[in-house]
N, CA, C and O atoms as a MOPAC input file, in Angstrom:
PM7 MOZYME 1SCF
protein

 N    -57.04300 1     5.65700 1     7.07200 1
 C    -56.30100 1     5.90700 1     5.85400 1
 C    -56.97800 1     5.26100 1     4.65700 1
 O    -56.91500 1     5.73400 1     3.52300 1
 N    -57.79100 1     3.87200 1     5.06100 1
 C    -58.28300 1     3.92100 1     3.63200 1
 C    -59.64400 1     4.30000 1     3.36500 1
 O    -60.54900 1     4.21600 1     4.19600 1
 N    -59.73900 1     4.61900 1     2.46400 1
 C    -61.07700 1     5.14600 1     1.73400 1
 C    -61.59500 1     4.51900 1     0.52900 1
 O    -60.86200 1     4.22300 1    -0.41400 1
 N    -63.21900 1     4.25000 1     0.55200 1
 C    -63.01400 1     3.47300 1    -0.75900 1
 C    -62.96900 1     4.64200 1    -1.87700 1
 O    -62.84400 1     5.86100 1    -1.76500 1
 N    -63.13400 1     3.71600 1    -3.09900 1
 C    -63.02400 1     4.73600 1    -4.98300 1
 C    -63.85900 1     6.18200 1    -4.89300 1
 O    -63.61500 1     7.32900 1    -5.26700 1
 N    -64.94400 1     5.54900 1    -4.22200 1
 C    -66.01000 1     6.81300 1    -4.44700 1
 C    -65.52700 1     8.21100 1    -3.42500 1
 O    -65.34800 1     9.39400 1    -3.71700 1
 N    -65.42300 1     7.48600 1    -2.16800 1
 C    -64.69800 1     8.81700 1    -1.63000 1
 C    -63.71400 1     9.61600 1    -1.72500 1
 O    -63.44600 1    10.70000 1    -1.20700 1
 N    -63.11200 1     8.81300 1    -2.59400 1
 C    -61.60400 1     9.04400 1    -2.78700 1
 C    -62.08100 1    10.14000 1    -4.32400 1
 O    -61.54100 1    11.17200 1    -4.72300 1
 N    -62.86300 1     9.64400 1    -4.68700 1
 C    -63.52400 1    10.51500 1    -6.42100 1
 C    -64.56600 1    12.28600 1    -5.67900 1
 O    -64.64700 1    13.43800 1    -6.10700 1
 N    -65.08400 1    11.64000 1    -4.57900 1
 C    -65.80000 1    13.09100 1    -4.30900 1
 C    -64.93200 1    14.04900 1    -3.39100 1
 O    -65.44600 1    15.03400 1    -2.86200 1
 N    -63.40300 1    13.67600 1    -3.19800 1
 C    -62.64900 1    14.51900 1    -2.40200 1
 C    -62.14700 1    15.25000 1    -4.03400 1
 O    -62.11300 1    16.46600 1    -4.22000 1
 N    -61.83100 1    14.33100 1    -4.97000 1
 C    -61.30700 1    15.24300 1    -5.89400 1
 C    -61.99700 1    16.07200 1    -6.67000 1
 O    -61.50100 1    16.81600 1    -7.51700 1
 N    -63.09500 1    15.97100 1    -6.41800 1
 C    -64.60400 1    17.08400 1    -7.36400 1
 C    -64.25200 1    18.29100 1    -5.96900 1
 O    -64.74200 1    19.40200 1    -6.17100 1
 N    -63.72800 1    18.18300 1    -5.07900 1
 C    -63.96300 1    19.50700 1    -4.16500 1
 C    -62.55400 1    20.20900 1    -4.54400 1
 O    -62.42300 1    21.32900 1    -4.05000 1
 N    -61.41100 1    19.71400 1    -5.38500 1
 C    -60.43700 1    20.31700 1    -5.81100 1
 C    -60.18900 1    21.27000 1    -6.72800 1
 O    -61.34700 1    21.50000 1    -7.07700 1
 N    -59.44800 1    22.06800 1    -7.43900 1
 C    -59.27100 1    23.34400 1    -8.01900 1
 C    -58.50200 1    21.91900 1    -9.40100 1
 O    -58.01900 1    20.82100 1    -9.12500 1
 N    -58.74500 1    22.77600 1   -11.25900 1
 C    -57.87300 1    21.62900 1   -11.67500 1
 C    -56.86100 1    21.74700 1   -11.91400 1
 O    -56.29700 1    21.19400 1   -12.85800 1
 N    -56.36000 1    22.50000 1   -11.12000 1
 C    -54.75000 1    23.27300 1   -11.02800 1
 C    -54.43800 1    21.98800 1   -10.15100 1
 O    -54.11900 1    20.94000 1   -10.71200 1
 N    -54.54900 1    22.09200 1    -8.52900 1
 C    -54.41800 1    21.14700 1    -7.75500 1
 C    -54.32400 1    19.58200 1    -8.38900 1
 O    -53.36700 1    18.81200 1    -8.31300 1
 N    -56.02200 1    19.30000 1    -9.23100 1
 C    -55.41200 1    17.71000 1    -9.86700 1
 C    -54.47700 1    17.69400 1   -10.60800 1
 O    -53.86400 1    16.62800 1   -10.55700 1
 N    -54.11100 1    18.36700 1   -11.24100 1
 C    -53.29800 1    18.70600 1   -12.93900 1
 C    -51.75500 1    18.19100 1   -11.45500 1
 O    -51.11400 1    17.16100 1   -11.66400 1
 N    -51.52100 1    18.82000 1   -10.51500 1
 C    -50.19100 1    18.84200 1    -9.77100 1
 C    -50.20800 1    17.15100 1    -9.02700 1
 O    -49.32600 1    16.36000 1    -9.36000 1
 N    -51.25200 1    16.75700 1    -8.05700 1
 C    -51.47100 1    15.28300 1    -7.95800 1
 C    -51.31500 1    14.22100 1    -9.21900 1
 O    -50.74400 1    13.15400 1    -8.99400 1
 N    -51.76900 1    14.48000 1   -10.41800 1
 C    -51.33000 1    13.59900 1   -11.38000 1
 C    -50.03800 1    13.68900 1   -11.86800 1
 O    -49.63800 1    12.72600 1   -12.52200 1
 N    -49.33100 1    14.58400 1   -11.70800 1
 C    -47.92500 1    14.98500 1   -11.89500 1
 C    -47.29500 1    14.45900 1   -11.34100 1
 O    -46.28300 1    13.93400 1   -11.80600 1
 N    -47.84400 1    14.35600 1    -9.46200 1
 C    -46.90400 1    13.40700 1    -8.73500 1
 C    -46.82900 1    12.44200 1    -8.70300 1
 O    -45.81500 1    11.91700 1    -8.24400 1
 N    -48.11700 1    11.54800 1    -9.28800 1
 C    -48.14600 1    10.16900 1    -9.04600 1
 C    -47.77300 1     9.99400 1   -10.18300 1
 O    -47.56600 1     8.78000 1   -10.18900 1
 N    -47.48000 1    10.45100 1   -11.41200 1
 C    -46.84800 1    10.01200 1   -12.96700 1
 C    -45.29500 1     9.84500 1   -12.43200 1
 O    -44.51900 1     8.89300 1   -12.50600 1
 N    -45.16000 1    11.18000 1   -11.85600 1
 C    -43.39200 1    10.84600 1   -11.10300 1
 C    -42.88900 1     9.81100 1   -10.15900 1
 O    -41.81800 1     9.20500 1   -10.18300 1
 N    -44.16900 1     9.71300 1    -9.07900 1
 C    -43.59300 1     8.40600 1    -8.27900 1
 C    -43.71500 1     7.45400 1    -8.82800 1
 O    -42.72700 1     6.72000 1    -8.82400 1
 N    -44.78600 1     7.04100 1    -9.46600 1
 C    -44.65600 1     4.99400 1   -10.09100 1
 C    -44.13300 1     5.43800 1   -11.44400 1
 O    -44.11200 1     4.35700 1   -12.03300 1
 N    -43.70000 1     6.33700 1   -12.30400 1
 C    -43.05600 1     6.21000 1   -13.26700 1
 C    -43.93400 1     5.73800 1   -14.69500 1
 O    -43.48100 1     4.84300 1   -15.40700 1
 N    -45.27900 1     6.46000 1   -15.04300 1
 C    -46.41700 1     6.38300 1   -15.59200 1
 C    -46.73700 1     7.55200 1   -15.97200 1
 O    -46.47400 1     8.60200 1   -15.38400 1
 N    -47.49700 1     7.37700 1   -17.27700 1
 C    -47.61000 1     8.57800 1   -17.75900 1
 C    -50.02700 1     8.48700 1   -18.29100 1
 O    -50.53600 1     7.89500 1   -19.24200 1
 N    -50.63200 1     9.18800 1   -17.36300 1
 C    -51.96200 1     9.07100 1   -17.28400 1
 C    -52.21600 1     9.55000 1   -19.08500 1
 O    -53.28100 1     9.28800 1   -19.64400 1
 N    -51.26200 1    10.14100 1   -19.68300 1
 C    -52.03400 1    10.11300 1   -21.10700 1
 C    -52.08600 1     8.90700 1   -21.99400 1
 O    -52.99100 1     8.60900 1   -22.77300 1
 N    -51.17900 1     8.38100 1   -21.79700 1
 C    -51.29700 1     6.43700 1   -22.50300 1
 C    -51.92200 1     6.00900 1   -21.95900 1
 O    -51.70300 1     4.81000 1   -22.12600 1
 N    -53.34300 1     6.21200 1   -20.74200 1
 C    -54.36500 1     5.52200 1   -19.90400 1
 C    -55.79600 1     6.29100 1   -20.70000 1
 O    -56.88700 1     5.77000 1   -20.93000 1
 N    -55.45100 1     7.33500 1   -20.92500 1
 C    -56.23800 1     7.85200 1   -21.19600 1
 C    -57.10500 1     7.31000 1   -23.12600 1
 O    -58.25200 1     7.15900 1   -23.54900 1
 N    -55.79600 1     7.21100 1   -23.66200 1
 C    -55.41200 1     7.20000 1   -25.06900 1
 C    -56.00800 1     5.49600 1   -25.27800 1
 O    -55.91000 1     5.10700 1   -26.44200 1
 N    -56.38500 1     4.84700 1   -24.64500 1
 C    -55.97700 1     3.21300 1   -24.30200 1
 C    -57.46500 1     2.65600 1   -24.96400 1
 O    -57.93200 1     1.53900 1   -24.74400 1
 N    -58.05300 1     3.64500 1   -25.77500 1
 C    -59.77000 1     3.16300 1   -26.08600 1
 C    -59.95100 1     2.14600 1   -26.95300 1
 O    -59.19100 1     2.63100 1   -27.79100 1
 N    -60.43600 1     0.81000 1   -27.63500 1
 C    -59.92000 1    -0.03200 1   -28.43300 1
 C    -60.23100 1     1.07300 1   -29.65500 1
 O    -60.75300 1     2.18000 1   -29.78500 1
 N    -59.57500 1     0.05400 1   -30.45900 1
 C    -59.52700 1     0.39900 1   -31.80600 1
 C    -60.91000 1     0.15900 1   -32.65200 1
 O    -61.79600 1    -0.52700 1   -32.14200 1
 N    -61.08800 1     0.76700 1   -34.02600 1
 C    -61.80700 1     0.18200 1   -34.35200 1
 C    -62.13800 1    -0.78100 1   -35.56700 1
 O    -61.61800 1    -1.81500 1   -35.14700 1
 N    -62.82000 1    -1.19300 1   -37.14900 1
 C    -62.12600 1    -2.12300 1   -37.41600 1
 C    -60.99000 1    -1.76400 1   -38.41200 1
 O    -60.87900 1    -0.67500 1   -38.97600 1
 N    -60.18900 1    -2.79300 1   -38.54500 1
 C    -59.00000 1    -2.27800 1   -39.63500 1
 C    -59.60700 1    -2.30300 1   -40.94500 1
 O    -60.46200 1    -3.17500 1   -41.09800 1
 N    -59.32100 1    -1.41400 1   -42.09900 1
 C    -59.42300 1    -1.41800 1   -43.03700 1
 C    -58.33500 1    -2.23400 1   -44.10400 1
 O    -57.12500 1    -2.26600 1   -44.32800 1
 N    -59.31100 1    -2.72000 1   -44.48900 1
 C    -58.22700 1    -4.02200 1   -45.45700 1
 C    -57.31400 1    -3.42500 1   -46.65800 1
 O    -57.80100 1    -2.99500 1   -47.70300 1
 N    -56.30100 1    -3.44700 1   -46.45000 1
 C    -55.34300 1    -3.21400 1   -47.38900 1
 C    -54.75900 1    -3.92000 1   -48.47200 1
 O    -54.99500 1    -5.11400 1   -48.65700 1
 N    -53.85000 1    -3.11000 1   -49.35200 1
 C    -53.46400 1    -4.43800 1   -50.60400 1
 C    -52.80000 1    -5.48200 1   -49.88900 1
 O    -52.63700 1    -5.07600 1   -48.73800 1
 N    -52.27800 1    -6.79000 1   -50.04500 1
 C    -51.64700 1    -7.61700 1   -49.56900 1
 C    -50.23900 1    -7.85500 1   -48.98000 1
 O    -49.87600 1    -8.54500 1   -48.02700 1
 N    -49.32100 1    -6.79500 1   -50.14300 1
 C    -47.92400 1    -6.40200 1   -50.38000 1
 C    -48.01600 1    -5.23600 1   -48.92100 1
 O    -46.95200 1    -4.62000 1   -48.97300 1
 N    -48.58500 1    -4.87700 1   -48.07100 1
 C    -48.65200 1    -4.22400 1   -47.26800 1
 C    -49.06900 1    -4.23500 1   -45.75500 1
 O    -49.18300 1    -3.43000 1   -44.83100 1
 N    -49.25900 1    -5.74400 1   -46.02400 1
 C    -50.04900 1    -6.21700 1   -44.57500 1
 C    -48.96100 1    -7.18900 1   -43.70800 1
 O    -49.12500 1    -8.33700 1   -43.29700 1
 N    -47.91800 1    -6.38900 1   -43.60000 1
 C    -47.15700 1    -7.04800 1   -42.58000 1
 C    -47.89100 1    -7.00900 1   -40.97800 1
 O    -48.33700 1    -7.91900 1   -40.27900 1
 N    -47.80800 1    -5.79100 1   -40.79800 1
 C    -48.78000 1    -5.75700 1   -39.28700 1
 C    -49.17900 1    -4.18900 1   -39.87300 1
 O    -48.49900 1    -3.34900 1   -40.46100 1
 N    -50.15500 1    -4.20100 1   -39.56700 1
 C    -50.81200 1    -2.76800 1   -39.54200 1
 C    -51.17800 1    -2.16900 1   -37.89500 1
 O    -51.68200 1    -2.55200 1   -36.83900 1
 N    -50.41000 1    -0.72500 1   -38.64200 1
 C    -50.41000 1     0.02900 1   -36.79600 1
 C    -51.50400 1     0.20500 1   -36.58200 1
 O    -52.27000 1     0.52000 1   -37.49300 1
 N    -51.83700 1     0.08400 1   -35.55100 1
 C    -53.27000 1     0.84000 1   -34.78000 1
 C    -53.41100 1     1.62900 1   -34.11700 1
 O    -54.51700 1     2.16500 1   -34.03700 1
 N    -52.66600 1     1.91700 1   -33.58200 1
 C    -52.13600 1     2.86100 1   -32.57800 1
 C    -51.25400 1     3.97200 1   -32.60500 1
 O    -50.13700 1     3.46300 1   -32.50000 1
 N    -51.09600 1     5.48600 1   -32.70500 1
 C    -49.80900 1     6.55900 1   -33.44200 1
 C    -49.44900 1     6.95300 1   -32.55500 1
 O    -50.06000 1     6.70000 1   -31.51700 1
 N    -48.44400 1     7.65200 1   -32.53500 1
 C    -48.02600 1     8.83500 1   -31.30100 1
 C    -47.92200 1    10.13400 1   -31.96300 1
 O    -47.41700 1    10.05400 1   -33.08300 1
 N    -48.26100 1    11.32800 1   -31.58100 1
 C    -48.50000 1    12.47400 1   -32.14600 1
 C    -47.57900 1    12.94800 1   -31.54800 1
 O    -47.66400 1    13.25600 1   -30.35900 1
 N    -46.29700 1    13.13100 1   -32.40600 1
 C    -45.19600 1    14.22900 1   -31.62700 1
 C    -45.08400 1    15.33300 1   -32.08100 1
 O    -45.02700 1    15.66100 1   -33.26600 1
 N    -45.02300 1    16.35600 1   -30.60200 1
 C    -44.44500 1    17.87500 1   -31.46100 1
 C    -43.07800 1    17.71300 1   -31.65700 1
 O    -42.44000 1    16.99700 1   -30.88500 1
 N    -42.38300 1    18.45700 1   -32.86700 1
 C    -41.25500 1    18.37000 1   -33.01200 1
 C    -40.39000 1    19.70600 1   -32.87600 1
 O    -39.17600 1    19.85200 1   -32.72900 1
 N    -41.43500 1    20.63300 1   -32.97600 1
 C    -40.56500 1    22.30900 1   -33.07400 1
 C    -42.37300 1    23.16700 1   -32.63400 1
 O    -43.40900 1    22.86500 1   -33.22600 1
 N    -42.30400 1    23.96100 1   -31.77200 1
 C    -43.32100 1    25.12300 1   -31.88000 1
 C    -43.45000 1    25.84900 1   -33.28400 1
 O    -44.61300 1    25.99400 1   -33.66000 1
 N    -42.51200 1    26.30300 1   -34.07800 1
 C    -42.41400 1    27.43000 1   -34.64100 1
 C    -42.79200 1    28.64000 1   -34.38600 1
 O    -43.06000 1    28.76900 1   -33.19200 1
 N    -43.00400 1    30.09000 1   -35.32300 1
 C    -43.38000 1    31.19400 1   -35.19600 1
 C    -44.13300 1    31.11500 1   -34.13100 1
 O    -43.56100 1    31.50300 1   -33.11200 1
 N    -45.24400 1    30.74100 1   -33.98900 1
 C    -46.86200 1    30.86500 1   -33.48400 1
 C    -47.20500 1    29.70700 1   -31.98500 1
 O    -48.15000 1    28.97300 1   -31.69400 1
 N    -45.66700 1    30.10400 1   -31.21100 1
 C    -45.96600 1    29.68800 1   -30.16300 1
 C    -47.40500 1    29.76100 1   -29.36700 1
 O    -47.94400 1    28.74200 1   -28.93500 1
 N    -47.78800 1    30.65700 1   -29.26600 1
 C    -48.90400 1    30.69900 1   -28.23700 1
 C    -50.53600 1    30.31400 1   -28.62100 1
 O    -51.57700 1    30.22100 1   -27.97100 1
 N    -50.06800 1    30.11300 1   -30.33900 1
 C    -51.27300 1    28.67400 1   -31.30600 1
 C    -51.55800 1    28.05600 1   -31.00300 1
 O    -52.72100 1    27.71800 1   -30.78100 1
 N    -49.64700 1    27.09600 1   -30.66300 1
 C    -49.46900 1    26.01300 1   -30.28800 1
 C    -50.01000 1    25.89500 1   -29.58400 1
 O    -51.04400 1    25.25800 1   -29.78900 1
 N    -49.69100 1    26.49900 1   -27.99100 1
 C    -50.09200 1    26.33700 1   -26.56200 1
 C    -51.25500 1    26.11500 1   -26.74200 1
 O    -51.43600 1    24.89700 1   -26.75400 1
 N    -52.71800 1    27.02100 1   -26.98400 1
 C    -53.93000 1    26.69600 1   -27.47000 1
 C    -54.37800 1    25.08900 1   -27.96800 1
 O    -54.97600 1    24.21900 1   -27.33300 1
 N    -53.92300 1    25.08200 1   -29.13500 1
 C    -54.10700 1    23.41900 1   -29.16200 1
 C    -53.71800 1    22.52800 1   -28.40600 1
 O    -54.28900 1    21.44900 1   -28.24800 1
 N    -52.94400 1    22.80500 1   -27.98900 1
 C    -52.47000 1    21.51800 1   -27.48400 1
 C    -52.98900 1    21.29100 1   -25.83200 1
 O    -53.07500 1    20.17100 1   -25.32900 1
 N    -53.21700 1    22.18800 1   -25.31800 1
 C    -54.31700 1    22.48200 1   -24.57400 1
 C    -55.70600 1    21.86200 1   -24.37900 1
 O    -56.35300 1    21.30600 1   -23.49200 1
 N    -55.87400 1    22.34200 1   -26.00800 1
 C    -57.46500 1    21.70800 1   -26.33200 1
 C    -57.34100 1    20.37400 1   -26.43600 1
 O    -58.21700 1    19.58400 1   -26.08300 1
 N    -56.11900 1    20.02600 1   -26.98300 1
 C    -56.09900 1    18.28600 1   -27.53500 1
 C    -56.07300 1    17.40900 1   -26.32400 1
 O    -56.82400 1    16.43500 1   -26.35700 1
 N    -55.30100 1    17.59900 1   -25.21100 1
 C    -54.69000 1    17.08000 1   -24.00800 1
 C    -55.49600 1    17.63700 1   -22.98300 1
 O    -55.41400 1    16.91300 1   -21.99100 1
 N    -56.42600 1    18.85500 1   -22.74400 1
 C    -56.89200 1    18.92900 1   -21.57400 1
 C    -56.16000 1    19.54300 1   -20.45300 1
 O    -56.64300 1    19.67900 1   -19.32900 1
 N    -54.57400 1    20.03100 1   -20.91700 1
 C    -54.01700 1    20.35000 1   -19.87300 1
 C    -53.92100 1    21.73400 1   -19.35700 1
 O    -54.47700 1    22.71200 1   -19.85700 1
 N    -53.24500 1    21.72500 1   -18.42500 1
 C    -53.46200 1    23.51900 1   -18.21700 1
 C    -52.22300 1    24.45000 1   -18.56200 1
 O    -51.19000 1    23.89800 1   -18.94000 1
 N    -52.26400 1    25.66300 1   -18.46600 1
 C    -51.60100 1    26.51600 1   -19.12900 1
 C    -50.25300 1    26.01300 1   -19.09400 1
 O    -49.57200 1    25.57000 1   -20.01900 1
 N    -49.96800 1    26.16200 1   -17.81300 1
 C    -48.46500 1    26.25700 1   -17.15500 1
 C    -47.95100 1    24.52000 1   -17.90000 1
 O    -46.85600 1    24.44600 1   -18.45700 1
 N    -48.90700 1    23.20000 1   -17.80600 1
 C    -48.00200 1    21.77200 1   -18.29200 1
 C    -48.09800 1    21.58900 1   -19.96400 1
 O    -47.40800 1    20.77400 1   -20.57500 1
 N    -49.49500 1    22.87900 1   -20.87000 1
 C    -49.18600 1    23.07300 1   -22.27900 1
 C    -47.63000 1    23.73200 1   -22.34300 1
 O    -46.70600 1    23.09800 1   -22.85400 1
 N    -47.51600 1    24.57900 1   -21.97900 1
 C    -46.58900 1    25.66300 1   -22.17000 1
 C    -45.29800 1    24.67600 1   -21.94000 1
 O    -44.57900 1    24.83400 1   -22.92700 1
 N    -44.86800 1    23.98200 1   -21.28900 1
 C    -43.62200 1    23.29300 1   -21.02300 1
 C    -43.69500 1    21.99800 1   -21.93300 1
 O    -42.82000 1    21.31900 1   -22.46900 1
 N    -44.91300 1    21.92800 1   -21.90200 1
 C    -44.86500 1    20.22000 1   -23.53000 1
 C    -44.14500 1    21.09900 1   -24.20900 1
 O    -42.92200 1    20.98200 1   -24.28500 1
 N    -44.71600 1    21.94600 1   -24.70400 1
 C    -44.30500 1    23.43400 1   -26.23100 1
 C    -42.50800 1    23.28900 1   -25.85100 1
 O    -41.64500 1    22.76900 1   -26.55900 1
 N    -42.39300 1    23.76600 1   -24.86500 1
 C    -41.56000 1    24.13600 1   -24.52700 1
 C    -39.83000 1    22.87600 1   -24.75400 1
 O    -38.66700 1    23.05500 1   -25.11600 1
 N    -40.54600 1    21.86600 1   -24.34800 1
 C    -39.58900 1    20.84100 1   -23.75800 1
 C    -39.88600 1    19.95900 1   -25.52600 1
 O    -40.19800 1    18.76800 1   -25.52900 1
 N    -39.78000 1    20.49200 1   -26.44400 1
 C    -40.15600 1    19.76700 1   -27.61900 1
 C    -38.77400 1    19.83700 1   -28.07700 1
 O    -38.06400 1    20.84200 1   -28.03900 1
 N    -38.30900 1    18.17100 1   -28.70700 1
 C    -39.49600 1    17.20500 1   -29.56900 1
 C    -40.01100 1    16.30700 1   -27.88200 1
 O    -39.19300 1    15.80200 1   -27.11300 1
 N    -41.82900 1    16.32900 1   -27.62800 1
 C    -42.24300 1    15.47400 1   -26.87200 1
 C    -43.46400 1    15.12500 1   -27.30900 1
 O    -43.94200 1    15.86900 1   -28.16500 1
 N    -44.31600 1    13.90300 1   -26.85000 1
 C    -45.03800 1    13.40200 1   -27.39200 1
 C    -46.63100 1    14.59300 1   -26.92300 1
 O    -46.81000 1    15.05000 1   -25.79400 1
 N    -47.39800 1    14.79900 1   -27.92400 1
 C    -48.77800 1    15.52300 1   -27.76900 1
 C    -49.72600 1    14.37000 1   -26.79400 1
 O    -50.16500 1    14.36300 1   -25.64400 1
 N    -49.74500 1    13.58300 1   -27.78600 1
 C    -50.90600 1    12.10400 1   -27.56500 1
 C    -50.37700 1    10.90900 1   -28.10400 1
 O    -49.85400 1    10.83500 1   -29.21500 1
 N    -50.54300 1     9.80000 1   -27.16100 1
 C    -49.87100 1     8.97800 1   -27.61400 1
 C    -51.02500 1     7.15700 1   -27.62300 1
 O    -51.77900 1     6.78000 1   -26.72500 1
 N    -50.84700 1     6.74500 1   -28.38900 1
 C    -51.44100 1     5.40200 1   -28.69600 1
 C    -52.97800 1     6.14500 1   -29.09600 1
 O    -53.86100 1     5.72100 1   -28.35000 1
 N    -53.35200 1     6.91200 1   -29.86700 1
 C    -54.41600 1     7.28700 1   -30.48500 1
 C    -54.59700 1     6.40800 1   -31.98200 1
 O    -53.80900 1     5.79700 1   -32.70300 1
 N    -55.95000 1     6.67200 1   -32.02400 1
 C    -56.35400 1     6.18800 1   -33.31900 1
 C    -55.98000 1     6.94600 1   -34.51900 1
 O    -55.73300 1     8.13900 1   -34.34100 1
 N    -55.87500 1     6.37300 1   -35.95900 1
 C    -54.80100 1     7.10200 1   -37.38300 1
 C    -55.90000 1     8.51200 1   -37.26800 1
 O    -55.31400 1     9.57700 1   -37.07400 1
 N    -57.25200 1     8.57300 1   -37.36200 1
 C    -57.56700 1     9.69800 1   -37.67400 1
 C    -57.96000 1    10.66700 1   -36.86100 1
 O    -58.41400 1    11.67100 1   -37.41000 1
 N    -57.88200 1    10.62900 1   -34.99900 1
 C    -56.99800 1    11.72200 1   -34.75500 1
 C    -56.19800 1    11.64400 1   -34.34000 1
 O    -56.00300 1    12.24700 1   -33.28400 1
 N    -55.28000 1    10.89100 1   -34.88200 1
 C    -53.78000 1    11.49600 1   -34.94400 1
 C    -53.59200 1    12.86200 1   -36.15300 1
 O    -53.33300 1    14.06500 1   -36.14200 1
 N    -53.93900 1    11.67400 1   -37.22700 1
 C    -54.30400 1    12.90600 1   -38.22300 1
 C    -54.74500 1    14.28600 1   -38.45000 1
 O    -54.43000 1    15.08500 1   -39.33100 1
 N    -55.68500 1    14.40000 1   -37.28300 1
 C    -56.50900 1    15.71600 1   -37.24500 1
 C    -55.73400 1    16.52100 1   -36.53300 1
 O    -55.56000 1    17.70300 1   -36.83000 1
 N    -55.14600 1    15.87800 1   -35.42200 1
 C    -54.53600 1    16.51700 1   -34.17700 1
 C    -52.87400 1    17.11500 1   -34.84900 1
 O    -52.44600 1    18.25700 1   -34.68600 1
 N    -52.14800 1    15.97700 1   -35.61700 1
 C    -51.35000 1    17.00500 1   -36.67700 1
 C    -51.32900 1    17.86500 1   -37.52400 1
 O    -50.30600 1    18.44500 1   -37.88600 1
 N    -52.91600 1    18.14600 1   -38.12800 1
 C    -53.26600 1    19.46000 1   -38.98900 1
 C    -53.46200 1    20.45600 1   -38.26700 1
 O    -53.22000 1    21.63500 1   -38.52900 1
 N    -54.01400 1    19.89900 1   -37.11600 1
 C    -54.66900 1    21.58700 1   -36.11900 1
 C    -53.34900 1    22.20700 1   -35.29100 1
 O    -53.35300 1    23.29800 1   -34.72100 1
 N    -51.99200 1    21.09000 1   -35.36000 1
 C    -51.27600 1    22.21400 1   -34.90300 1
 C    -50.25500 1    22.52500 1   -36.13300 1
 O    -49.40600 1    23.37200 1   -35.85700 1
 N    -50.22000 1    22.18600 1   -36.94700 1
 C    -49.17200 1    22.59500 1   -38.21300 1
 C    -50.10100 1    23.45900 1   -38.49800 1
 O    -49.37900 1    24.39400 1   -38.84700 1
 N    -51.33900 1    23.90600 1   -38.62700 1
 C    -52.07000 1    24.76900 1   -38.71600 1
 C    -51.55000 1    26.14700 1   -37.95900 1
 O    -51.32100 1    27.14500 1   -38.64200 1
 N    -51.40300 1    26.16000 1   -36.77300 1
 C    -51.07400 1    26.51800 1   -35.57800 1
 C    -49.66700 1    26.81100 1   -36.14600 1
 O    -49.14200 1    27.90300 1   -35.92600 1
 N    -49.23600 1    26.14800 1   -36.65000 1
 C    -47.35900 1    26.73500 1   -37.22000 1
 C    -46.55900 1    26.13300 1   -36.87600 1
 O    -45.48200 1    26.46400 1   -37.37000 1
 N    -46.48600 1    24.61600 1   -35.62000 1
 C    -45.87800 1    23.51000 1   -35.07800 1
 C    -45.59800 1    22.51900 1   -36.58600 1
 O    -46.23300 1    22.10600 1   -37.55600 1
 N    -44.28100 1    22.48200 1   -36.04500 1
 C    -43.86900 1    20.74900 1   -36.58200 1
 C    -44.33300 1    19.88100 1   -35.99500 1
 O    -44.30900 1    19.96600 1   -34.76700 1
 N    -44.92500 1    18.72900 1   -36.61200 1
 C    -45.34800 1    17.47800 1   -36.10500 1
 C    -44.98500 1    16.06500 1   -36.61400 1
 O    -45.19700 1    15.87000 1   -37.81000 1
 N    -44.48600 1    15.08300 1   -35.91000 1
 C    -44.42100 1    13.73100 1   -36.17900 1
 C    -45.31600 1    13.14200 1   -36.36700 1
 O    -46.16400 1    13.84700 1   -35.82000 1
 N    -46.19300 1    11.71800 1   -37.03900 1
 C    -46.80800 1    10.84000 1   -36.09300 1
 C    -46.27800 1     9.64800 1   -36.76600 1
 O    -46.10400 1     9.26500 1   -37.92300 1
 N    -46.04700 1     9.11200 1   -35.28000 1
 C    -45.13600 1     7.66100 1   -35.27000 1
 C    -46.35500 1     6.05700 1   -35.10100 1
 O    -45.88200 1     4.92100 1   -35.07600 1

């Protein structure tokens, strides 16, 4: 039963990414974890100094929420796709299951980008 990292990494290169996309699903459900805040987790880089009257704590970190698809559902799906990497069927139910988070603990400028390309797209977007 055990295997070390590497074998355990070249069983999943022989998988379909339908199949991983469903294994990361289950293990987000059993320990109660979500692999896009692992993913999102890259340091920061440096802060830009602000006026003084404003430097209580400066965020570093955003969450990109969808808040509504609008018109141009199947935009959406597209981006968000592209942004996240995911596949049809777990874009389509983010879209779907909205207001939920796109990307979360990203850096201000793409958060930024990642809220133009889908308000572009015709989505409402947060970033928190």
């Amino acid at each position: 039963m055990a295997t070390s990292t590497q074998e355990w990494i070249e069983e999943l290169k022989g998988i379909s990414v339908l199949e991983l996309s469903e294994r990361i699903k289950a293990l987000e459900e059993e320990f109660g974890v979500s692999a896009a805040a692992a993913v999102a987790a890259a340091p920061a880089g440096a802060a830009v100094a602000g006026d003084g009257a404003a430097e209580e704590e400066e965020q570093t970190s955003f969450d990109v929420v969808l808040t509504g698809a609008g018109e141009k559902k199947i935009q959406v799906i597209k981006v968000v796709r592209a942004a996240t990497g995911l596949g049809l069927k777990e874009a389509k139910a983010l879209v779907d299951e909205s207001p939920k988070p796109v990307k979360e603990g990203v850096e201000k400028e793409e958060a930024d980008k990642l809220k133009q390309e889908l308000e572009e797209a015709g989505a409402s977007v947060e970033v928190s």
